[in-house]
C-alpha positions as CSV (number, residue, x, y, z in Angstrom):
1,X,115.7,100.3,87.5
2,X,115.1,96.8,88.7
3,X,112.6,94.6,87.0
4,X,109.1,94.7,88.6
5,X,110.1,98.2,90.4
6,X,107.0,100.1,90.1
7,X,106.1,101.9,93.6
8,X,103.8,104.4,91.9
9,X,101.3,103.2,89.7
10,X,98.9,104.6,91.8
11,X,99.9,108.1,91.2
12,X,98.5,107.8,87.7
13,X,94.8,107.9,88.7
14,X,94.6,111.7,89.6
15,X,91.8,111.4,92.6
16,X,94.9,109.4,94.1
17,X,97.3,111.7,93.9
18,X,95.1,115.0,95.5
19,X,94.1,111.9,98.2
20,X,97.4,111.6,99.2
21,X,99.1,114.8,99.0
22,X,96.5,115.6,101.5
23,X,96.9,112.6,103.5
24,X,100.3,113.7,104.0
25,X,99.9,117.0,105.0
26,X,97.1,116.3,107.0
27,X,98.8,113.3,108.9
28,X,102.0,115.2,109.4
29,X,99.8,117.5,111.2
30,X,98.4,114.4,113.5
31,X,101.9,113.2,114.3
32,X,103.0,116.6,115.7
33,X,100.0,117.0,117.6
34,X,100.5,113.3,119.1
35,X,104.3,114.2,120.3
36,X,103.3,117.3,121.3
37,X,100.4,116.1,123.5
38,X,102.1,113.2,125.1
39,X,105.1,116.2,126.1
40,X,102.5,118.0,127.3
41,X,100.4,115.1,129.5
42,X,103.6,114.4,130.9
43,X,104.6,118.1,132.2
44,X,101.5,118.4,133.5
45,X,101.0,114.9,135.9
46,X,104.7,113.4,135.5
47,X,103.5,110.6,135.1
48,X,104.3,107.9,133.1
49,X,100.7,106.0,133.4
50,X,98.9,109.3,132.6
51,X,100.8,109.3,129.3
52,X,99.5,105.6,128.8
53,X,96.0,106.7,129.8
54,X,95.6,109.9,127.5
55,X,96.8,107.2,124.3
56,X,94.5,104.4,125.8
57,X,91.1,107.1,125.5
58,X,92.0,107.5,122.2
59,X,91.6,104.6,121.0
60,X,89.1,103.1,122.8
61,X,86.4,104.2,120.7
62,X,87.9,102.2,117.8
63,X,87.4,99.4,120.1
64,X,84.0,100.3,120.5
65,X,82.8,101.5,117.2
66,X,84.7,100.2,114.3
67,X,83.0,97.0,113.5
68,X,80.3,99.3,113.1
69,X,82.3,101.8,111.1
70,X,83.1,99.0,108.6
71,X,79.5,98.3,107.7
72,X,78.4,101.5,107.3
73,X,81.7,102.1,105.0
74,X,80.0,99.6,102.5
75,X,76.5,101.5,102.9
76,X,77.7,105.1,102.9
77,X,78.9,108.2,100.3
78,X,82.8,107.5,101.3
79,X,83.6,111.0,100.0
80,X,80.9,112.8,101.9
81,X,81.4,110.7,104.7
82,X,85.4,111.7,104.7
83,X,84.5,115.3,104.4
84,X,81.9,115.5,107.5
85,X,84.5,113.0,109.5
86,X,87.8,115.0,108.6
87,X,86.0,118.4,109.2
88,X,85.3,117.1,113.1
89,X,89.0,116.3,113.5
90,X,89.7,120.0,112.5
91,X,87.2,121.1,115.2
92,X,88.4,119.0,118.3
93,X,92.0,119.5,116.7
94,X,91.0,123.8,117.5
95,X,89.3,123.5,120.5
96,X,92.9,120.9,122.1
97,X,95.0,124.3,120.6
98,X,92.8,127.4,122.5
99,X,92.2,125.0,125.9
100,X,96.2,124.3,126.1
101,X,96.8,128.7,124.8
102,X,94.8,130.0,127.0
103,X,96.2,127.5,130.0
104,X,92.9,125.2,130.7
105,X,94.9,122.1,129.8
106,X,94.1,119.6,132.1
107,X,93.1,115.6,132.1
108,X,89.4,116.6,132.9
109,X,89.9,118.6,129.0
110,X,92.3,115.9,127.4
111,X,90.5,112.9,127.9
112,X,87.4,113.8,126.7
113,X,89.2,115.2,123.5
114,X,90.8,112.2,123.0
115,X,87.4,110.1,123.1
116,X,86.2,112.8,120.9
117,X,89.0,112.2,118.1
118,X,89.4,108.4,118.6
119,X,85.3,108.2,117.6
120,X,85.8,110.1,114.6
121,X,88.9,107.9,114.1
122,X,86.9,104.7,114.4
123,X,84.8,105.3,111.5
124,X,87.2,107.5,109.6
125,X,89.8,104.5,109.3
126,X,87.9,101.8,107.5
127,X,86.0,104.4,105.8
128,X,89.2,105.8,104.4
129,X,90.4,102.3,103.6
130,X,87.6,101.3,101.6
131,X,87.6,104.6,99.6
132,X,91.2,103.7,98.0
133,X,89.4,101.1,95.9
134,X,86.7,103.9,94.6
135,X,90.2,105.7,93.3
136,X,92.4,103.1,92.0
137,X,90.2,100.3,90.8
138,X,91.2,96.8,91.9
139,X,94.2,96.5,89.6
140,X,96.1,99.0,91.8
141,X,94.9,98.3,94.8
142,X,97.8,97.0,96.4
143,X,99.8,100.0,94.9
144,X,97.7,102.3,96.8
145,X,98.0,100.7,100.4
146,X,101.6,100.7,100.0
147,X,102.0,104.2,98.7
148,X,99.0,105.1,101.5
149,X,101.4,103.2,104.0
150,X,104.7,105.6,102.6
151,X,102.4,108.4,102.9
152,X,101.4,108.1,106.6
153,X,104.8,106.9,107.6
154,X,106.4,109.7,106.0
155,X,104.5,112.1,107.7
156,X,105.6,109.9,110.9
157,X,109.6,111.4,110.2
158,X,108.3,114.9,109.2
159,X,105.3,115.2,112.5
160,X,107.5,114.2,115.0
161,X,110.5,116.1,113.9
162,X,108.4,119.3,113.5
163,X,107.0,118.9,116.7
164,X,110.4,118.8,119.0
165,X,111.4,121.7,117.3
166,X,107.9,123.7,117.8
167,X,107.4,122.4,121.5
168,X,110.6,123.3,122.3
169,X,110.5,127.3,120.7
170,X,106.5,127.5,120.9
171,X,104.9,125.0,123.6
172,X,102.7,122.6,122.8
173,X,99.6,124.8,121.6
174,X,101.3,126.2,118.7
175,X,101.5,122.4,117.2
176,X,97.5,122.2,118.1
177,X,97.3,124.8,115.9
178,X,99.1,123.6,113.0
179,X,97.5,120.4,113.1
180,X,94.1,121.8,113.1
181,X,95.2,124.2,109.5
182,X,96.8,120.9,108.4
183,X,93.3,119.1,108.2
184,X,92.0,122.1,105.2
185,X,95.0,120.5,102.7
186,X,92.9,116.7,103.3
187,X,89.5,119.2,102.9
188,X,90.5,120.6,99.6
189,X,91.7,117.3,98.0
190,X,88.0,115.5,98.8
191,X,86.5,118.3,97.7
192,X,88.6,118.0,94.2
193,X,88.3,114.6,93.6
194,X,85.7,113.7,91.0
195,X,85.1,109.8,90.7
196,X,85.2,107.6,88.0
197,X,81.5,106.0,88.9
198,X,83.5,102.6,87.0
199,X,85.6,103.0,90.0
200,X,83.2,103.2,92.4
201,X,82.5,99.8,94.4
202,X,78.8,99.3,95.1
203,X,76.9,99.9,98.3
204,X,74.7,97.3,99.6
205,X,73.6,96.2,102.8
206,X,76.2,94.9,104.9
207,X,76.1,90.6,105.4
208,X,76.1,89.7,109.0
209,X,79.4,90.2,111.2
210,X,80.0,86.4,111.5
211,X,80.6,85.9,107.9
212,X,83.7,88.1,108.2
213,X,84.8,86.7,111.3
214,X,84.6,83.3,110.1
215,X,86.5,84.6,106.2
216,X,89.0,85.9,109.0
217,X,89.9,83.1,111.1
218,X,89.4,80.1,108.3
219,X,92.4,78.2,109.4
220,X,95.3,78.7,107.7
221,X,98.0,82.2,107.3
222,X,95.3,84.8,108.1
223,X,94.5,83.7,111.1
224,X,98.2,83.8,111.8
225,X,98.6,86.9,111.0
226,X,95.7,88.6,113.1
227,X,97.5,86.7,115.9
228,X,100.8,88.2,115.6
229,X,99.1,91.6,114.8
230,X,97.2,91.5,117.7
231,X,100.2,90.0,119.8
232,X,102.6,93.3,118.6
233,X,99.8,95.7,118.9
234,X,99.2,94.7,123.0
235,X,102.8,94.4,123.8
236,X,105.1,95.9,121.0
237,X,104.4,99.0,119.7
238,X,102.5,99.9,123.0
239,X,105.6,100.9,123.8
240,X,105.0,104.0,122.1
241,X,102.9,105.3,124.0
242,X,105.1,105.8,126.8
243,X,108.2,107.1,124.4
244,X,108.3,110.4,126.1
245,X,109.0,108.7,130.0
246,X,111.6,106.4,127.9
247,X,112.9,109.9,126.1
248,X,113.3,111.7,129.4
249,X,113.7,108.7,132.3
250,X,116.2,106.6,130.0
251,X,118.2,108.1,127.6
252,X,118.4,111.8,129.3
253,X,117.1,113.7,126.4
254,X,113.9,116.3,126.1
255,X,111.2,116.9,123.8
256,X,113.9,117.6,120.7
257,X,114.9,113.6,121.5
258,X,111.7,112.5,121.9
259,X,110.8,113.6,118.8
260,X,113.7,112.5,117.0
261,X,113.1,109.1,118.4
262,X,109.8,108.7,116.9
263,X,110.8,110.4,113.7
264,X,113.6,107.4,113.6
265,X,110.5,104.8,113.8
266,X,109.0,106.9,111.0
267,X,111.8,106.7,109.0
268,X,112.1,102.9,108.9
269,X,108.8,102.7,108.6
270,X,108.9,104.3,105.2
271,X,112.0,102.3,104.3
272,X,109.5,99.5,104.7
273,X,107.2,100.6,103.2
274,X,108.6,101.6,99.7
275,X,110.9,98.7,99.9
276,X,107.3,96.3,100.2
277,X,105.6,98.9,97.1
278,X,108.4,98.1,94.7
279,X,109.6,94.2,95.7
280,X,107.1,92.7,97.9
281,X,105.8,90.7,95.0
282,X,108.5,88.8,94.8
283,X,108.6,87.2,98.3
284,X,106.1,84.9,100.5
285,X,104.4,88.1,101.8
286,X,103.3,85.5,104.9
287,X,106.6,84.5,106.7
288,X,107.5,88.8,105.9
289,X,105.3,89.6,108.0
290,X,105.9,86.9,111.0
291,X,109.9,88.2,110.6
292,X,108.3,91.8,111.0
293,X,107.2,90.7,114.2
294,X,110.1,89.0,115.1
295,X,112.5,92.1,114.3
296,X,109.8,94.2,116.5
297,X,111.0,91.6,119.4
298,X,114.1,92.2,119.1
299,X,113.9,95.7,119.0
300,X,112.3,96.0,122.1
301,X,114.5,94.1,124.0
302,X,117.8,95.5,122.9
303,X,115.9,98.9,123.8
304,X,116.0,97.8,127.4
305,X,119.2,96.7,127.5
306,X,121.3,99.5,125.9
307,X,120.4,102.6,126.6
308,X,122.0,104.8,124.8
309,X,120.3,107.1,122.3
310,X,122.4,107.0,119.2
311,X,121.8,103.2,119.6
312,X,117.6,103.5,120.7
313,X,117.8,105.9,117.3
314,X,118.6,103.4,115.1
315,X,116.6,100.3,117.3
316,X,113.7,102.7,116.3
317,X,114.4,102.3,113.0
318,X,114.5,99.0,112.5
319,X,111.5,98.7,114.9
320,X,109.9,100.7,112.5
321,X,110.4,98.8,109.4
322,X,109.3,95.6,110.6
323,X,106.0,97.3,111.7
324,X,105.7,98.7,108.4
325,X,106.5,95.3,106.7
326,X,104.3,93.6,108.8
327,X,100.9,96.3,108.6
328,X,101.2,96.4,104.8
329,X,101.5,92.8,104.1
330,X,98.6,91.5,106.6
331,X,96.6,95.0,105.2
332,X,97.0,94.2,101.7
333,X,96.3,90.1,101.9
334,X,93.0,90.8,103.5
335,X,92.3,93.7,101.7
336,X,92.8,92.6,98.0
337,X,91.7,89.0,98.9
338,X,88.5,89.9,100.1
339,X,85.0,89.8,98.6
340,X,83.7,93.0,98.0
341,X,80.7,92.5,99.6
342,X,82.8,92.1,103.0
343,X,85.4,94.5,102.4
344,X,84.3,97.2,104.8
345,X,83.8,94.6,107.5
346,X,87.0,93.1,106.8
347,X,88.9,96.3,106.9
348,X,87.0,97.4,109.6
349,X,87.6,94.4,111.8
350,X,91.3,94.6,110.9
351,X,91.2,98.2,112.5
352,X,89.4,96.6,115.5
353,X,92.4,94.5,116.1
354,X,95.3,97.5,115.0
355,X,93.6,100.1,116.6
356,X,91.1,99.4,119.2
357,X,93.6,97.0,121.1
358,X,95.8,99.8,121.5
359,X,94.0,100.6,124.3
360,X,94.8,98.0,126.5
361,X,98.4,98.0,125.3
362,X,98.7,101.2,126.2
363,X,97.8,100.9,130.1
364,X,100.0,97.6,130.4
365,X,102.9,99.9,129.1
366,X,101.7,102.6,131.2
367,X,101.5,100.5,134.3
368,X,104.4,98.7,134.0
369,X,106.5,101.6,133.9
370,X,105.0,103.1,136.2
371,X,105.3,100.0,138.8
372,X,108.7,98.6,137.2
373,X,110.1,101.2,135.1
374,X,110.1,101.8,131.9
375,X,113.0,99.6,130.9
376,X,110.9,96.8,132.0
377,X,108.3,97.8,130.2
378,X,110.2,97.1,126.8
379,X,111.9,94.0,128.2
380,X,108.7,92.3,128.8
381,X,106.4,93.2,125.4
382,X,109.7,92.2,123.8
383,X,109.6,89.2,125.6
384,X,105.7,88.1,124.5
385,X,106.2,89.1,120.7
386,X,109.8,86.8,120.9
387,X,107.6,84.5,122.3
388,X,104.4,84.3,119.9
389,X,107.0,84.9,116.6
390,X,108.6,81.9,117.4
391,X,105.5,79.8,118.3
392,X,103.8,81.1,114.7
393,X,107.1,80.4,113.0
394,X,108.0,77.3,114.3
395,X,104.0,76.2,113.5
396,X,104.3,77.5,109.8
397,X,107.9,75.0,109.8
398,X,106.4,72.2,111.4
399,X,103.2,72.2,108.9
400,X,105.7,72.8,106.1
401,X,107.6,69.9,106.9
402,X,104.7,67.3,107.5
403,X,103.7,68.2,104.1
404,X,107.0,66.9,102.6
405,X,107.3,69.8,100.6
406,X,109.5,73.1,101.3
407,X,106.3,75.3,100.5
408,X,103.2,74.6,102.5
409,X,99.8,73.0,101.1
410,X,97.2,74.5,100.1
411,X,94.2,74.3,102.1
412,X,91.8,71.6,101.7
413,X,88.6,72.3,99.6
414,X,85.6,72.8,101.6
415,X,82.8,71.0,101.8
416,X,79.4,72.2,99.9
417,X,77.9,72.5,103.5
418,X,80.9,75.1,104.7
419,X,79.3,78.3,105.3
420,X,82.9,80.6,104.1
421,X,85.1,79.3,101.5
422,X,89.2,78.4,102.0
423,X,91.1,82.1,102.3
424,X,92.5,83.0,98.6
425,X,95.1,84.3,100.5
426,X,96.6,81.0,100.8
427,X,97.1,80.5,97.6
428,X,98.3,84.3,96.5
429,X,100.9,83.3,99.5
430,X,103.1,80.7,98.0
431,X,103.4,83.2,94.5
């Protein structure tokens, strides 16, 4: 084994390891549900925006309400709080399975589930987040986001894959089902978990929303990473979100192909992510992540112009792995980096930006296909993440090079007067 290979030094601390077994099931659940639900938006309205619409509802609560969710993640009980949110996932999961079994499914029921679920979502996600440091400690913190990262990518092969088969046999409501009895394995593991109160990061009353902002955006690579997030979030992995019109419309295939498509993101995904867990210590996590989004780019574009689905399979892939790359490095630098005292608001403005500007990527996607096809649709968001990579990259170079030096500056030191310290990131980045 490689020196510095150690993927799963998390898995020692026992709450970890009933957190993410659970996780797994649980999200494997979610996955099947999403590819099942998107099959069934689009036999029921044939429509390629409708698809983009149902997607876009979900997530617009985490635009709404996860700034929010962030401070109350540093003031509440995370385990209680996981239990009550996780238990109202099961319930809106039950109630999507008997409306779509008994033949009720309709947009007037699908939306409003899907603002239901993306509410919960919003407060579940930097909740969540913020509980893997009351498991592992800060030692193995970084361990845990990647192995949390393998864990939900994972489940993003096993979902999807599941679900083409059960859609295709079942219909749709039998994957409802599941997904609903796939929340009890995420149930019983918070309910076993017993934590080490050394472990535990204190509650206190969250600082104002500015302060985080202003940690976020000091100049320098973290602001260059919420950029490129935010730039593949809107016009990259959007894309998504119409995959069953690009399943059906493109390449030919039904809901065994969709699913075997997003499976295939999945799948690098995970690549990604275990390859990150055992060597991305030994790289300039920073430019990884720009290159992520530069390999999402290119992805997308090649999807447009070769449709063929062996070749869209393994496009899928490698689309996958650079998102994975990307998420976990920007995740982990402003996860581990930040003040305690800030984490939740961190975290939770990090899933502002991953999450709640999903929903406008969503209805682009959706309204491009539907206007220009969905080919178009992946030719342009390819287009604007080509576009921003290159800008960021050739930035990062240029900065590099004034300095005279192959590996950039530090930032300045501030001045007593400045309000938010220089990032730490910066200098963790040039390890």
């Amino acid at each position: 084994m490689p020196p510095g290979f150690a993927p799963f030094a998390a898995l020692r601390h026992r709450n970890f390891r009933l957190f993410i077994t659970g996780q797994f099931v649980s999200l494997s659940g979610t996955w099947m549900q999403g590819v099942a639900l998107g099959w069934l938006v689009l036999e029921l309205t044939d429509s390629a925006f409708a698809v983009g619409l149902v997607s876009a509802m979900g997530a617009l609560p985490v635009l709404l309400f996860t700034l929010h969710g962030g401070a109350l993640a540093d003031r509440w009980n995370r385990r209680r709080a996981l239990i009550l949110l996780q238990t109202g996932m099961l319930l809106e999961a039950l109630v999507l399975a008997i409306v779509a079994w008994t033949g009720h499914a309709t947009l007037a029921w699908i939306i409003p589930l899907a603002l239901i679920h993306g509410t919960l979502s919003a407060y579940e996600i930097p909740v969540r987040q913020s509980f893997l440091m009351d498991l592992v400690g800060r030692e193995n913190l970084m361990n845990a986001i990647a192995m949390n990262s393998l864990a939900f990518n994972s489940s993003r092969v096993l979902g999807p894959a599941l679900a083409g088969v059960v859609v295709a046999a079942a219909g749709a409501p039998v994957a409802f089902f599941v997904n609903a009895a796939s929340y009890l394995a995420v149930l019983w593991g918070l309910f076993q978990i017993r934590l080490d109160p050394a472990l535990i990061v204190p509650r206190r009353t969250p600082p104002p929303l500015r302060e985080a902002v202003q940690y976020i955006f000091a100049p320098g690579w973290p602001r260059t990473l919420i950029t490129m997030t935010a730039t593949y979030t809107v016009f990259g992995l959007s894309f998504l979100a119409i995959m069953p019109a690009y399943a059906r419309d493109v390449l030919g295939t039904g809901a065994t192909g969709y699913g075997g498509l997003t499976s295939a993101f999945g799948i690098g995904a995970a690549i990604g992510g275990l390859a990150i867990a055992g060597f991305g210590s030994r790289f300039r996590r920073g430019e990884i992540a720009l290159r992520g989004g530069l390999l999402i780019a290119i992805s997308l574009l090649l999807a447009a112009l070769i449709p063929v689905y062996g070749v869209a399979f393994l496009l899928m892939m490698t689309g996958g792995m650079a998102a994975a790359v990307a998420a976990i490095v920007t995740n982990t630098l402003l996860q581990t980096e930040a003040p305690d005292h800030l984490r939740g608001r961190v975290i939770g403005f990090y899933a502002f930006i991953v999450v709640g500007l999903a929903p406008f990527g969503s209805l682009q996607a959706g309204w491009i296909a539907e206007h220009l096809g969905v080919r178009a649709t992946a030719a342009i968001g390819g287009g604007v993440c080509l576009l921003v990579a290159t800008i960021l990259i050739n930035r990062r170079r240029e900065r590099a090079g004034e300095s005279g030096r192959e590996r950039e500056v530090l930032l300045e030191a501030p001045a007593p007067s400045r309000p938010i310290p220089p990032h730490p990131a910066e200098k963790e980045l040039q390890t």
